[in-house]
C-alpha positions as CSV (number, residue, x, y, z in Angstrom):
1,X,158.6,120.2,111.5
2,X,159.6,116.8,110.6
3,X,158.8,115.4,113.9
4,X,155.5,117.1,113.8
5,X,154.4,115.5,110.0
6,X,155.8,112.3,111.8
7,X,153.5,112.2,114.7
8,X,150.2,113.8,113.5
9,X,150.7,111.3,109.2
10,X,153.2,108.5,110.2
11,X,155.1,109.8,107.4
12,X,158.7,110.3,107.6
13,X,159.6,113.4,106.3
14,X,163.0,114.7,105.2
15,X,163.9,118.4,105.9
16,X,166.8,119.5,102.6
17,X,168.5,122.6,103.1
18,X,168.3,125.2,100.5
19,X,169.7,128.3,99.7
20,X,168.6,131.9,99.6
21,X,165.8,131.6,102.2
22,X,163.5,129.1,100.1
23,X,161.6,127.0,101.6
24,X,159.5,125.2,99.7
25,X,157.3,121.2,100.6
26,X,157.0,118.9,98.1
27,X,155.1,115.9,98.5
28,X,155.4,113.4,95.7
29,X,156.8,115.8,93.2
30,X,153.8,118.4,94.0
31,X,154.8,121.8,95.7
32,X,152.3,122.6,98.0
33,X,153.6,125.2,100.0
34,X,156.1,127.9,98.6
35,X,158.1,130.3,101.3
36,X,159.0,132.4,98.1
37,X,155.3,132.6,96.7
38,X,153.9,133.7,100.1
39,X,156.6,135.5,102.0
40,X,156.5,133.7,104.9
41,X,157.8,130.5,106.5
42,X,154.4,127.9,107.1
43,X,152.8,126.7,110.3
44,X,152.4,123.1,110.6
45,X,149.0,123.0,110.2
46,X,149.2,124.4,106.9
47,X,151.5,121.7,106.0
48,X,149.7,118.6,107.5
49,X,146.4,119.4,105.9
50,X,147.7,119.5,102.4
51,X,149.3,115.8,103.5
């Protein structure tokens, strides 16, 4: 996914493993996508048009 935000933004993202099957993106401090909130892991294109 990292390479993906990189080619579509030109932003370099970094990809932290967590524990317990979270998965959450945080961009500047803001959460906008939560694994634990929706159940589910995202598709990019939910993460690049929050960017």
């Amino acid at each position: 996914m990292a390479a993906e935000i990189k080619k579509a933004k030109g932003v370099d993202a970094e990809l932290i493993a967590g524990g317990g099957g979270i998965f959450d993106v945080v961009v500047d401090g803001k959460r906008i996508y939560s694994k634990h909130e929706t159940g589910r892991f995202p598709e990019t294109n939910e993460v690049l048009s929050q960017l």
